[in-house]
PDB file of N, CA, C and O in Angstrom:
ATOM      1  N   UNK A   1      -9.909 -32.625 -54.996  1.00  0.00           N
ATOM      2  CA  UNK A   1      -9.309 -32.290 -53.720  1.00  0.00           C
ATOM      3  C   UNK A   1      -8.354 -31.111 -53.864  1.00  0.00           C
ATOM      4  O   UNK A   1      -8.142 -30.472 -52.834  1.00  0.00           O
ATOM      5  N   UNK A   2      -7.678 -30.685 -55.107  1.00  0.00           N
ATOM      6  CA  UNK A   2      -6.927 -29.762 -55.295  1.00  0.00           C
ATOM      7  C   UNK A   2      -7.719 -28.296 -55.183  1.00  0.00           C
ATOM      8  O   UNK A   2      -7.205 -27.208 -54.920  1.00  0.00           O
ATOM      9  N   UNK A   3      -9.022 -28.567 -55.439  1.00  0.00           N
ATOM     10  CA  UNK A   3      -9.373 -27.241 -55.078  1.00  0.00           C
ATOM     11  C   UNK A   3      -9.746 -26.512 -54.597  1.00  0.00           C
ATOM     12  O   UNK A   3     -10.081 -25.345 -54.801  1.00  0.00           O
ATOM     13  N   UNK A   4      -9.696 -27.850 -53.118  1.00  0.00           N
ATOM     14  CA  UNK A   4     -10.297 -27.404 -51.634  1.00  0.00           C
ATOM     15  C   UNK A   4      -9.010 -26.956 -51.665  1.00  0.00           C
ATOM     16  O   UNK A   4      -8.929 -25.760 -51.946  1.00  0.00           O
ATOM     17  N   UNK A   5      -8.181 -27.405 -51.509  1.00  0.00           N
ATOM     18  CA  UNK A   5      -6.653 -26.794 -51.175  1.00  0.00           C
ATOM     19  C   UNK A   5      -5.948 -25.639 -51.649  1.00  0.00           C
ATOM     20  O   UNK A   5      -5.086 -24.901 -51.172  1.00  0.00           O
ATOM     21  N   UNK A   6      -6.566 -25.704 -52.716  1.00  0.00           N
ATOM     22  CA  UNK A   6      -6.502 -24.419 -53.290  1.00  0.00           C
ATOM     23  C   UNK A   6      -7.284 -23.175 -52.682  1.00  0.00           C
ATOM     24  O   UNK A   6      -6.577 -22.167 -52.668  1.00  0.00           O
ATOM     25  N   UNK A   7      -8.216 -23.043 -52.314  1.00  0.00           N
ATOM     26  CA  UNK A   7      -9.081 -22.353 -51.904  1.00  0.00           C
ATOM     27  C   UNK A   7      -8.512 -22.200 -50.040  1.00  0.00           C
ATOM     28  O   UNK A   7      -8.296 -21.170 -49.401  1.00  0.00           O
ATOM     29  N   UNK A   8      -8.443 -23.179 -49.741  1.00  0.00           N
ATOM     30  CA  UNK A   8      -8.077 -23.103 -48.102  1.00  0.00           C
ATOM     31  C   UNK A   8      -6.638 -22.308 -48.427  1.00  0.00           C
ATOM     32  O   UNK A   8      -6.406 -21.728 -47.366  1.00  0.00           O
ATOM     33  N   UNK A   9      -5.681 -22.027 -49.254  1.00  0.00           N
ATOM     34  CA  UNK A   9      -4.797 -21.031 -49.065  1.00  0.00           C
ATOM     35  C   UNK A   9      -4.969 -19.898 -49.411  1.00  0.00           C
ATOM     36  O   UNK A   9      -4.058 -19.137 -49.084  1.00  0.00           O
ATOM     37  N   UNK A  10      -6.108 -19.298 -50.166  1.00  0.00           N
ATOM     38  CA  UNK A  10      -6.624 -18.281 -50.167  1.00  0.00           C
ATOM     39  C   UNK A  10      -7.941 -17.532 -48.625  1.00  0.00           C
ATOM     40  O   UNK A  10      -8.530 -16.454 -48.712  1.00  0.00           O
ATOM     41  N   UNK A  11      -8.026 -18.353 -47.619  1.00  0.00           N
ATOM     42  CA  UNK A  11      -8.665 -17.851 -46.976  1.00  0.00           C
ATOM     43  C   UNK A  11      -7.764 -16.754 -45.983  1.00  0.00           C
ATOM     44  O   UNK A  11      -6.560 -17.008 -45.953  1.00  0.00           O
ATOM     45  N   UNK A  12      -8.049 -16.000 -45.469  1.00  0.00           N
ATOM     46  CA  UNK A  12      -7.595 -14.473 -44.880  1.00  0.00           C
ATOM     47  C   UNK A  12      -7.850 -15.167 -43.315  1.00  0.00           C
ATOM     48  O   UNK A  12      -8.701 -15.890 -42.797  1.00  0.00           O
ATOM     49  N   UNK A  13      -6.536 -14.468 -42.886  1.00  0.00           N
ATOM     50  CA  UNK A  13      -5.894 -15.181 -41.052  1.00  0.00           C
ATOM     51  C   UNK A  13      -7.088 -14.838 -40.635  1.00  0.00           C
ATOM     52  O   UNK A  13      -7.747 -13.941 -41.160  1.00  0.00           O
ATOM     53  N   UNK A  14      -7.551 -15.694 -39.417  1.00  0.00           N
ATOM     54  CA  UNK A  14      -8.849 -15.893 -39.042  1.00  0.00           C
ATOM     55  C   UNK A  14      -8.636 -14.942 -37.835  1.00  0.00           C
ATOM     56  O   UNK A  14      -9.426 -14.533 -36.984  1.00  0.00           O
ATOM     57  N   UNK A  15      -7.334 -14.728 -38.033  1.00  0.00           N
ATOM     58  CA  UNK A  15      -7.024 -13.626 -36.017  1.00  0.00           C
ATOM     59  C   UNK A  15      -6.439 -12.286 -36.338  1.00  0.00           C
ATOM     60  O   UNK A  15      -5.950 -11.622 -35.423  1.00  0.00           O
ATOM     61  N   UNK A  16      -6.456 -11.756 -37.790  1.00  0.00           N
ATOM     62  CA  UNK A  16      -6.314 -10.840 -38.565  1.00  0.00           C
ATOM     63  C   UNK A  16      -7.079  -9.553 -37.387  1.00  0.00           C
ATOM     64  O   UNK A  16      -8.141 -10.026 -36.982  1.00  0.00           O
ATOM     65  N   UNK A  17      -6.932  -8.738 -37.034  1.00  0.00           N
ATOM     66  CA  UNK A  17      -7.190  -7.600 -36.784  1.00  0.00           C
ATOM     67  C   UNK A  17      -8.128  -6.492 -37.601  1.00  0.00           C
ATOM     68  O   UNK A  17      -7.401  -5.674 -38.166  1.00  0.00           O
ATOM     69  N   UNK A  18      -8.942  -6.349 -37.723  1.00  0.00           N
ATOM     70  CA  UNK A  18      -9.322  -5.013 -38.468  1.00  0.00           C
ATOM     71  C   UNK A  18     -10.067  -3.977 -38.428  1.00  0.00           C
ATOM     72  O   UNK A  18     -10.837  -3.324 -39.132  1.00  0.00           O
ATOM     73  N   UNK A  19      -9.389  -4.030 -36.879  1.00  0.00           N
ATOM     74  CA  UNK A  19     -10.111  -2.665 -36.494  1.00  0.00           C
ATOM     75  C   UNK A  19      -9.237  -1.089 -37.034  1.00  0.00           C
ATOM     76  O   UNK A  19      -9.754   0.014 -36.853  1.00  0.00           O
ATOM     77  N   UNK A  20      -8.061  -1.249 -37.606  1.00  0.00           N
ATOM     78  CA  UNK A  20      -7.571  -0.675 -38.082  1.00  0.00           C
ATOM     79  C   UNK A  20      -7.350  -0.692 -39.876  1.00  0.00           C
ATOM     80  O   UNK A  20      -6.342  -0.518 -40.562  1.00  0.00           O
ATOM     81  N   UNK A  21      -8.338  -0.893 -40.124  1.00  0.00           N
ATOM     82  CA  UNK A  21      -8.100  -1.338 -41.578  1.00  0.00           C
ATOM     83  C   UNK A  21      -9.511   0.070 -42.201  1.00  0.00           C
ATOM     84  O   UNK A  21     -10.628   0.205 -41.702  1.00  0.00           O
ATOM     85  N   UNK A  22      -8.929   0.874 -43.347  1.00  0.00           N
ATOM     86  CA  UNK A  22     -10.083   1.288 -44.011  1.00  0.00           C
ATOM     87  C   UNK A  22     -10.847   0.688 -44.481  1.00  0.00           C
ATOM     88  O   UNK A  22     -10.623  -0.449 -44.896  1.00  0.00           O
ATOM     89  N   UNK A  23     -11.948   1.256 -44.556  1.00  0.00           N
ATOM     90  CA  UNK A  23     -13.132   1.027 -45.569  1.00  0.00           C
ATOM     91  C   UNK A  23     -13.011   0.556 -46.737  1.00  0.00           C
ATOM     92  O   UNK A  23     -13.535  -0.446 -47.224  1.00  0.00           O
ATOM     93  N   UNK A  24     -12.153   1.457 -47.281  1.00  0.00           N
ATOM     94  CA  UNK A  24     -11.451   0.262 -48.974  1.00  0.00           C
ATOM     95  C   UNK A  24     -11.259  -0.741 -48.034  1.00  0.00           C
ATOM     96  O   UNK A  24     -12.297  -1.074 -47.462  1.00  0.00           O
ATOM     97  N   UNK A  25     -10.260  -1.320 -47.702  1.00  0.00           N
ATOM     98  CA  UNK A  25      -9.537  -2.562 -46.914  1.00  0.00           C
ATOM     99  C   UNK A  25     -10.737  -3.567 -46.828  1.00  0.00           C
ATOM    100  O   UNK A  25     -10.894  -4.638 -47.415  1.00  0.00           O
ATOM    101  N   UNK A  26     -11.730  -2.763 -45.714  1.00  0.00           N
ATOM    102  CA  UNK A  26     -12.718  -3.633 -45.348  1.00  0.00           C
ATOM    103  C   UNK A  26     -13.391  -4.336 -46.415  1.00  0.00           C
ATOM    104  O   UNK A  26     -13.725  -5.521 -46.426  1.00  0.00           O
ATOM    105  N   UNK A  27     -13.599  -3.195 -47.581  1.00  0.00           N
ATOM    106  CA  UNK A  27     -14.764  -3.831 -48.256  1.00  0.00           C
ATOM    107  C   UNK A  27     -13.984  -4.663 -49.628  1.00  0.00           C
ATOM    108  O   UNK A  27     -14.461  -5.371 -50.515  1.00  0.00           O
ATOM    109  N   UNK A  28     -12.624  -4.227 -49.344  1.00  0.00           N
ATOM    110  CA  UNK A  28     -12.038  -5.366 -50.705  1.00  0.00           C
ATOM    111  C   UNK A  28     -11.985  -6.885 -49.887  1.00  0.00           C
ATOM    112  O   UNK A  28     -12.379  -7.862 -50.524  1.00  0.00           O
ATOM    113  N   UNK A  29     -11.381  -7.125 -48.135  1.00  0.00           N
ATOM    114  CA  UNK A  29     -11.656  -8.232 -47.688  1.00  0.00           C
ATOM    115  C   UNK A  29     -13.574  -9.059 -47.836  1.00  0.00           C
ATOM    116  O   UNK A  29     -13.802 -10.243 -48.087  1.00  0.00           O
ATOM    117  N   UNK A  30     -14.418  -8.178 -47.632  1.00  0.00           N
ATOM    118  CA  UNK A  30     -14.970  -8.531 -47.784  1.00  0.00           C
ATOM    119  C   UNK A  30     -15.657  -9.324 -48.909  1.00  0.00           C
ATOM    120  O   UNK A  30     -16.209 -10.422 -48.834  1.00  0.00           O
ATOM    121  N   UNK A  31     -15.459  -8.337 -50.196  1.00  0.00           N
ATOM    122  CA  UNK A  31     -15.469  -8.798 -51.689  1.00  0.00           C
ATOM    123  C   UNK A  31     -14.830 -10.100 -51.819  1.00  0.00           C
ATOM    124  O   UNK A  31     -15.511 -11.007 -52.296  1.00  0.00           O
ATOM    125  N   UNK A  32     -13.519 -10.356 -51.439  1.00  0.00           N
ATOM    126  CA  UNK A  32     -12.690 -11.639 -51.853  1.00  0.00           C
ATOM    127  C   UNK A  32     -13.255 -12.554 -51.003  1.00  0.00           C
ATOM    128  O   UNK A  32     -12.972 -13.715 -51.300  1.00  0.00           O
ATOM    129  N   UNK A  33     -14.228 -12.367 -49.678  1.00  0.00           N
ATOM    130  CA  UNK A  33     -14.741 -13.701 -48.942  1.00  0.00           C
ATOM    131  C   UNK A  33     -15.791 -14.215 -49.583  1.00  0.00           C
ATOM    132  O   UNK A  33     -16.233 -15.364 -49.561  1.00  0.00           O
ATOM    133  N   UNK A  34     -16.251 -13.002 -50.316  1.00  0.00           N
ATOM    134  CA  UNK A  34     -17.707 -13.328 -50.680  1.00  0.00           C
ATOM    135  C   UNK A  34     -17.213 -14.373 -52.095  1.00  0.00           C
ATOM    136  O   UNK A  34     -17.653 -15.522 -52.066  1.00  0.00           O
ATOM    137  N   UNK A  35     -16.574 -14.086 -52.953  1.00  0.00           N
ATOM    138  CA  UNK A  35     -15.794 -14.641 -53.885  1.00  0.00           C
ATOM    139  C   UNK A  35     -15.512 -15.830 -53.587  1.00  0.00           C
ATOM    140  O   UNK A  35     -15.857 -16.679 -54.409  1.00  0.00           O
ATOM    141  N   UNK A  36     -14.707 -16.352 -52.161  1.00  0.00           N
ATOM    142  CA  UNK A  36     -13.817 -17.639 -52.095  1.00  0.00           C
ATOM    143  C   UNK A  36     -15.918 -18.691 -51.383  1.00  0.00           C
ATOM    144  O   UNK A  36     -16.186 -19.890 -51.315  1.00  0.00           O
ATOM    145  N   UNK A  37     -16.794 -17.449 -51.049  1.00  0.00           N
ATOM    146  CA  UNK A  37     -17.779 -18.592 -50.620  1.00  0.00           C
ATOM    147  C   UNK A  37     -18.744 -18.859 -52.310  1.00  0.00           C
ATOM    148  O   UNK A  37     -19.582 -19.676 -52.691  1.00  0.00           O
ATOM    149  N   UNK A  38     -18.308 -18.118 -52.696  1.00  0.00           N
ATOM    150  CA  UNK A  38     -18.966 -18.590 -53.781  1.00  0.00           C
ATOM    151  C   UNK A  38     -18.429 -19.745 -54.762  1.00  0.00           C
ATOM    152  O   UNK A  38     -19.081 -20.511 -55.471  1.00  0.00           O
ATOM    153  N   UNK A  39     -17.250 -19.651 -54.612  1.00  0.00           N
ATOM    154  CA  UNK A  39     -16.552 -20.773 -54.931  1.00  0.00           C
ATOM    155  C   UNK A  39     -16.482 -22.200 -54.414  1.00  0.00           C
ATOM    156  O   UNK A  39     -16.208 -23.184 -55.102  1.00  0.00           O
ATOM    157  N   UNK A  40     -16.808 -22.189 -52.918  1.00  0.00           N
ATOM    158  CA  UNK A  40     -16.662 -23.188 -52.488  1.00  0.00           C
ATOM    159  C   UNK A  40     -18.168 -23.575 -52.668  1.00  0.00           C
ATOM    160  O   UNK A  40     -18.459 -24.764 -52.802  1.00  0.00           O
ATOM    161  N   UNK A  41     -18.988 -22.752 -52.675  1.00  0.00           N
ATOM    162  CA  UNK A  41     -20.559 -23.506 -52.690  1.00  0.00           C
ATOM    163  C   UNK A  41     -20.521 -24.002 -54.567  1.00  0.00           C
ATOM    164  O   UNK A  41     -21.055 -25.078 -54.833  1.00  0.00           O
ATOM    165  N   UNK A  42     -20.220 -23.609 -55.130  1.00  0.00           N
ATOM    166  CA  UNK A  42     -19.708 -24.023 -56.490  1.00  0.00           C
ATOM    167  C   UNK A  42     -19.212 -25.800 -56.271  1.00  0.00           C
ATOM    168  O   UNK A  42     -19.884 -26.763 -56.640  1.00  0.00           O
ATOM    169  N   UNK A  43     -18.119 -25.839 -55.705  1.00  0.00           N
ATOM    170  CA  UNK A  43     -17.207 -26.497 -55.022  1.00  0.00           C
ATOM    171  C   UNK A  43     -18.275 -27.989 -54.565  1.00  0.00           C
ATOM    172  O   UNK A  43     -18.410 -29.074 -55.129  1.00  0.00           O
ATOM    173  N   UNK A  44     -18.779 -27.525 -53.539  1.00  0.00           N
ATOM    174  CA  UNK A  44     -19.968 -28.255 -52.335  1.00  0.00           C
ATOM    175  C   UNK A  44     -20.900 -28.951 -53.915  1.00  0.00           C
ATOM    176  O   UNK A  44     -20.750 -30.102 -54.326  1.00  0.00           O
ATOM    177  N   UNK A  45     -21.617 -28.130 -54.416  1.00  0.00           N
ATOM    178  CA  UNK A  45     -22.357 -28.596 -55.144  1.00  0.00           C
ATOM    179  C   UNK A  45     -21.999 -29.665 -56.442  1.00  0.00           C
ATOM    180  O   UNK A  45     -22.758 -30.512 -56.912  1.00  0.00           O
ATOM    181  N   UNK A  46     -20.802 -29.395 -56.804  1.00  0.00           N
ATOM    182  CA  UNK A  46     -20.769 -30.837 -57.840  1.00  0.00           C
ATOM    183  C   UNK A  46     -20.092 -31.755 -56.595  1.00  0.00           C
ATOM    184  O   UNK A  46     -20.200 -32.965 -56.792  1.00  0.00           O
ATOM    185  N   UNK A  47     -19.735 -31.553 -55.941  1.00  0.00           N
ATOM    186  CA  UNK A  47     -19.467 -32.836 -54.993  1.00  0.00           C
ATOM    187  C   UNK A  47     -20.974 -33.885 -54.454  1.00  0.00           C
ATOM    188  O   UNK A  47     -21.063 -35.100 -54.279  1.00  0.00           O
ATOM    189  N   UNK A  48     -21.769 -33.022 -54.346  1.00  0.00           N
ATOM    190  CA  UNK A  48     -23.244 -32.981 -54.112  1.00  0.00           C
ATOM    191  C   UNK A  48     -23.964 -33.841 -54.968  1.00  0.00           C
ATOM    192  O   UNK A  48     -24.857 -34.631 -54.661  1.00  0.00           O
ATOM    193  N   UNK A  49     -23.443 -33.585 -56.151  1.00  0.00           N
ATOM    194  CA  UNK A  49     -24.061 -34.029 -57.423  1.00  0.00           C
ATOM    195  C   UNK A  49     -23.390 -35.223 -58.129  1.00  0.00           C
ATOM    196  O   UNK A  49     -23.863 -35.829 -59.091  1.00  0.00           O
ATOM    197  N   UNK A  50     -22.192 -35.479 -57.497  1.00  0.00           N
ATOM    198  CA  UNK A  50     -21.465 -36.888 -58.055  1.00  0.00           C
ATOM    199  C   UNK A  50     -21.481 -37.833 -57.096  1.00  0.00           C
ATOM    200  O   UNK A  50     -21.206 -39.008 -57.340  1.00  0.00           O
ATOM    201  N   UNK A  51     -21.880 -37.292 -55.648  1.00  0.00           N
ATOM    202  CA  UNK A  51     -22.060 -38.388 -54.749  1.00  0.00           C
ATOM    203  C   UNK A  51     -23.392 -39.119 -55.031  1.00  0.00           C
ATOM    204  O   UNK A  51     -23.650 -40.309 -54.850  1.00  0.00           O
ATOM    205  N   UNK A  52     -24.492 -37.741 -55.707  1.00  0.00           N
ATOM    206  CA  UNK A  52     -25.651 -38.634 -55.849  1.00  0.00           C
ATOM    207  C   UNK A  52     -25.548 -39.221 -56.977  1.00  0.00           C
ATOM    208  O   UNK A  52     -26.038 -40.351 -56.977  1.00  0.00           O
ATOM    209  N   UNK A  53     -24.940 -38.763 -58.273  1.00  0.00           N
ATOM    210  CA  UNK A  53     -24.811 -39.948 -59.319  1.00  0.00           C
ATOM    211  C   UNK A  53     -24.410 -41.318 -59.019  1.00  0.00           C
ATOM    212  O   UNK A  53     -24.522 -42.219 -59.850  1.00  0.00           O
ATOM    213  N   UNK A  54     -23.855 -41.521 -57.617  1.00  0.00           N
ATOM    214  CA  UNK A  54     -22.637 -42.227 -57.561  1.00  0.00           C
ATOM    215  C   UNK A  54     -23.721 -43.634 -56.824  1.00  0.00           C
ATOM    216  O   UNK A  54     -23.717 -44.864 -56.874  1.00  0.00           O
ATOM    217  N   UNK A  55     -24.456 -42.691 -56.252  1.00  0.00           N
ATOM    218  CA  UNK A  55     -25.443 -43.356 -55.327  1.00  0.00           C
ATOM    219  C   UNK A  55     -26.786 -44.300 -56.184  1.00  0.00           C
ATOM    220  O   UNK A  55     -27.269 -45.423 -56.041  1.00  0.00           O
ATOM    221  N   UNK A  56     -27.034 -43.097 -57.137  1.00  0.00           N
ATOM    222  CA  UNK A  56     -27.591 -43.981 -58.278  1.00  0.00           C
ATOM    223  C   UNK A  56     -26.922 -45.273 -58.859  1.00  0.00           C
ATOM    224  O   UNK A  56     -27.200 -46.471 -58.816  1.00  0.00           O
ATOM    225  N   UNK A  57     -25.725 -44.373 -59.533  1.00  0.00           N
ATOM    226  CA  UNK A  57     -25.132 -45.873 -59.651  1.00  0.00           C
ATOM    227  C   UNK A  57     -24.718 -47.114 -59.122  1.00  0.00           C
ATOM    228  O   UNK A  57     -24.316 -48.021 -59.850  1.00  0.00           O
ATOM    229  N   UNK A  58     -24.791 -47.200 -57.960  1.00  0.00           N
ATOM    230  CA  UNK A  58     -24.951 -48.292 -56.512  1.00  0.00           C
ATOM    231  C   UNK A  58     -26.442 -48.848 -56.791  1.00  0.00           C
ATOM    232  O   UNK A  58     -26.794 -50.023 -56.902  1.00  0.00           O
ATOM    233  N   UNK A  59     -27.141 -47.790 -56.865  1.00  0.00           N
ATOM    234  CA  UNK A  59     -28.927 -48.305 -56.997  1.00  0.00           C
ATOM    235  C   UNK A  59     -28.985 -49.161 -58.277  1.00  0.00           C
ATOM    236  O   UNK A  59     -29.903 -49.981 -58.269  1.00  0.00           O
ATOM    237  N   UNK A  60     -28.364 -49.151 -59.153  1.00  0.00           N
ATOM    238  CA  UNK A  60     -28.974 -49.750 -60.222  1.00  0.00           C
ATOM    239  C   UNK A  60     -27.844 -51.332 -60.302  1.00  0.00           C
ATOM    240  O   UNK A  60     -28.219 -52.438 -60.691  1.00  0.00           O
ATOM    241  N   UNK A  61     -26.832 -51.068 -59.944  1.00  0.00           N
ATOM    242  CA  UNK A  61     -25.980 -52.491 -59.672  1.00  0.00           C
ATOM    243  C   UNK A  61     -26.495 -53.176 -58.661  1.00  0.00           C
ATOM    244  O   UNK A  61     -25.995 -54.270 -58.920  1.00  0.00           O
ATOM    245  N   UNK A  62     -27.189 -53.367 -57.601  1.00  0.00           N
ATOM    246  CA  UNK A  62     -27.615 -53.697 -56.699  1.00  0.00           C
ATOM    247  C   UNK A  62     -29.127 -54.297 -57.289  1.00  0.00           C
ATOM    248  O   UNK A  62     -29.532 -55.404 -56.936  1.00  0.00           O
ATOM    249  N   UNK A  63     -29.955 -53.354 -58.299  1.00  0.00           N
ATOM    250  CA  UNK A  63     -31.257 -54.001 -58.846  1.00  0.00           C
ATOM    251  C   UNK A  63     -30.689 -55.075 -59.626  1.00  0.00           C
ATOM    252  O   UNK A  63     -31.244 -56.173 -59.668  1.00  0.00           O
ATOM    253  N   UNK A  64     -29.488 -54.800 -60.324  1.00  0.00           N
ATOM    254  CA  UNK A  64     -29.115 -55.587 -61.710  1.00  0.00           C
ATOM    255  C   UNK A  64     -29.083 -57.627 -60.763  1.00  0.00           C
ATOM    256  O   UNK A  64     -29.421 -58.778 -61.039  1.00  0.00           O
ATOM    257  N   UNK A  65     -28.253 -56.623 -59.306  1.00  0.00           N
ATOM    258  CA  UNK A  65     -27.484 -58.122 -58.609  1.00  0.00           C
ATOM    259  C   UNK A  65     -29.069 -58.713 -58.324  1.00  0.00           C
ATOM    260  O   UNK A  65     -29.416 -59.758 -58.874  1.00  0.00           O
ATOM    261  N   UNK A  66     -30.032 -57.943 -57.394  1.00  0.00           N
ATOM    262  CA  UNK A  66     -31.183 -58.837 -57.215  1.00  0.00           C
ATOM    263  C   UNK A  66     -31.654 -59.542 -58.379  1.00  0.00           C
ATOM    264  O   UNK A  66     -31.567 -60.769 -58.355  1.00  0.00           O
ATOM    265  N   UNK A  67     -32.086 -59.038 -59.283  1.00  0.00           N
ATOM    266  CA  UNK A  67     -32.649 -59.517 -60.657  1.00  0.00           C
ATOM    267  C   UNK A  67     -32.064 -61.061 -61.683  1.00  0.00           C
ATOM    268  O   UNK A  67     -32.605 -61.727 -62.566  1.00  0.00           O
ATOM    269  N   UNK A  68     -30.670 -61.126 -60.967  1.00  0.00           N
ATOM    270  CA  UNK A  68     -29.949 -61.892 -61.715  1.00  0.00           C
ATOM    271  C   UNK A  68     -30.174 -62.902 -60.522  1.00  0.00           C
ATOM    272  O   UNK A  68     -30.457 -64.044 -60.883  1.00  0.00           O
ATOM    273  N   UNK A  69     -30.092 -62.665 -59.090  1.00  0.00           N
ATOM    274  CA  UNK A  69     -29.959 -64.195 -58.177  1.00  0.00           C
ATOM    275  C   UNK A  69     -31.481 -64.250 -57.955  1.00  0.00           C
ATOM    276  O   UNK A  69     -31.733 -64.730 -56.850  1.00  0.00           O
ATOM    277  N   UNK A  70     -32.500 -63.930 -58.615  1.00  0.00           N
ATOM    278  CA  UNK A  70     -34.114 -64.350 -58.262  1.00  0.00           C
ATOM    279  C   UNK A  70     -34.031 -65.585 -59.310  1.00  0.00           C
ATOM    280  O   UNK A  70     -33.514 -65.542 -60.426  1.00  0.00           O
ATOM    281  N   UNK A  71     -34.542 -66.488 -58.808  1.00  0.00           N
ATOM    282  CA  UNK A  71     -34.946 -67.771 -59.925  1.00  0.00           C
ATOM    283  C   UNK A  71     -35.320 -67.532 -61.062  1.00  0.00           C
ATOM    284  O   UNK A  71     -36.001 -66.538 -60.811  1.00  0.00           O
ATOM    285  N   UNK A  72     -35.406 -67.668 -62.110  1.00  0.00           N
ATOM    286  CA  UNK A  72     -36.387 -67.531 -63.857  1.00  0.00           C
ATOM    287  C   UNK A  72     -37.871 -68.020 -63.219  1.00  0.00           C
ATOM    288  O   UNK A  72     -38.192 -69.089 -62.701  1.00  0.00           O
ATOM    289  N   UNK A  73     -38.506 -67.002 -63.430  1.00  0.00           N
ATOM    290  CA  UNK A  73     -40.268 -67.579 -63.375  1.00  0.00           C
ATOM    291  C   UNK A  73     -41.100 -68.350 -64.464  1.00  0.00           C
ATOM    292  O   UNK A  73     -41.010 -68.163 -65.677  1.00  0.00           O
ATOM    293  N   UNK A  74     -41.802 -69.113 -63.922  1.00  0.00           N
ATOM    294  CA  UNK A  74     -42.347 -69.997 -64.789  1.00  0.00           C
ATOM    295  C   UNK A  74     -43.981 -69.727 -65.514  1.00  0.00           C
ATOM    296  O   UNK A  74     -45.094 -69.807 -64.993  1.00  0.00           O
ATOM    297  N   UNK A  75     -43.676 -69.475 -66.543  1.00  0.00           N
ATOM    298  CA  UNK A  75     -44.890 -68.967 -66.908  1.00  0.00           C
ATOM    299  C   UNK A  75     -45.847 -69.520 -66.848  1.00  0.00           C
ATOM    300  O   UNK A  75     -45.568 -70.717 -66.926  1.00  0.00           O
ATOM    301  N   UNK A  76     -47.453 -69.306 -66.696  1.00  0.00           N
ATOM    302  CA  UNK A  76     -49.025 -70.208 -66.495  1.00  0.00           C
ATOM    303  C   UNK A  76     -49.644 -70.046 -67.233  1.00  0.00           C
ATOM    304  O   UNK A  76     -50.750 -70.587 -67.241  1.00  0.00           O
TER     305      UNK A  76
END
């Protein structure tokens, strides 16, 4: 969670003006957005990836619980 927060204080005022801003200006804001989205899709993706571990691991405690309350079968 620290590094959503981290990242949300690096985003640039959303009511920022820049119609007066050079071309450097423009294209260094632009550079650092492209930067903070690459980070956050960085970000998105192990979140992505531990919810589904997480989900697995639900899947397999849940087989373990069925497996254990089914009766012992009787062999023929």
């Amino acid at each position: 969670m620290g590094a959503a927060r981290s990242m949300a204080g690096d985003l640039p005022d959303a009511n920022k003006d820049y119609s007066g801003a050079t071309h450097h200006e423009l294209e260094s804001s632009l550079v650092a957005v492209h930067a903070l989205a690459g980070r956050a899709a960085r970000l998105r993706d192990k979140y992505l990836a531990e919810l589904a571990a997480n989900d697995k691991q639900r899947e397999e405690i849940r087989a373990d619980v069925r497996a254990r309350s089914q009766p012992p079968s009787r062999g023929t």
